[in-house]
N, C-alpha and C positions, 0 to 999 in steps of 0.2 A: 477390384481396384480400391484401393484407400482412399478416401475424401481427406482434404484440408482441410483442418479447421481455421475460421477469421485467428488469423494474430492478434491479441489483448492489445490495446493501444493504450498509452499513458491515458490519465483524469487528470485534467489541473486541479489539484486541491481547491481553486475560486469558484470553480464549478458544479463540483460533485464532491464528496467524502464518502469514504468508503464505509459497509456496516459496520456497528461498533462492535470491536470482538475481533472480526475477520484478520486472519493475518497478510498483509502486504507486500508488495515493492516498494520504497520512497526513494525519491531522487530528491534532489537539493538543485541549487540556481549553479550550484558547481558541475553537476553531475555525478557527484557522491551517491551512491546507493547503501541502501539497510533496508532488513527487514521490520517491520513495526507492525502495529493494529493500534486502530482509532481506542481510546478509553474515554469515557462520561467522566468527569469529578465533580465536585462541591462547585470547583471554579471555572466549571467547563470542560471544552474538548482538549485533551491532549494525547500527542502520540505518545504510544510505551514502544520506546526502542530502545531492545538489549537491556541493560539496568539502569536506565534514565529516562526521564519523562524529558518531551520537547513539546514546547508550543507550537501551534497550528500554522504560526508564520515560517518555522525552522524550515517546512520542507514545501516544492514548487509541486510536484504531483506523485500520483501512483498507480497501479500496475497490479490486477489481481495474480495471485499464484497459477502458474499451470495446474492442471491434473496431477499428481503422483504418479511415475511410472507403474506401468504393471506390463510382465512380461505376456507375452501373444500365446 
């Protein structure tokens, strides 16, 4: 018999931040999704999503990645 694994539940960003490096799910106050990962800079935290940096207020929370399939 297969076990379930717990479902990943969102992080509000005001709560938690994800490792820096790690790549994520981000949601917005819209419900917009991207994927991103936290970066360190000069001027602080900011997200790298896609080819643009966003400030830490741009996005409400996140969502680590699943496992990678792999076939049985």
């Amino acid at each position: 018999m297969r076990m379930e694994k717990p479902k990943p539940q969102w992080i509000p960003c005001s709560e938690q931040l994800p490792t820096e490096g790690d790549p994520v799910l981000l949601c917005d106050r819209y419900g917009n999704m991207t994927l991103g990962r936290l970066i360190k800079t000069n001027e602080g935290c900011k997200w790298d999503v896609s080819t643009w940096w966003n400030d830490l207020d741009d996005w409400n929370a996140w969502i680590p990645l699943p496992e990678p399939y792999e076939e049985e």
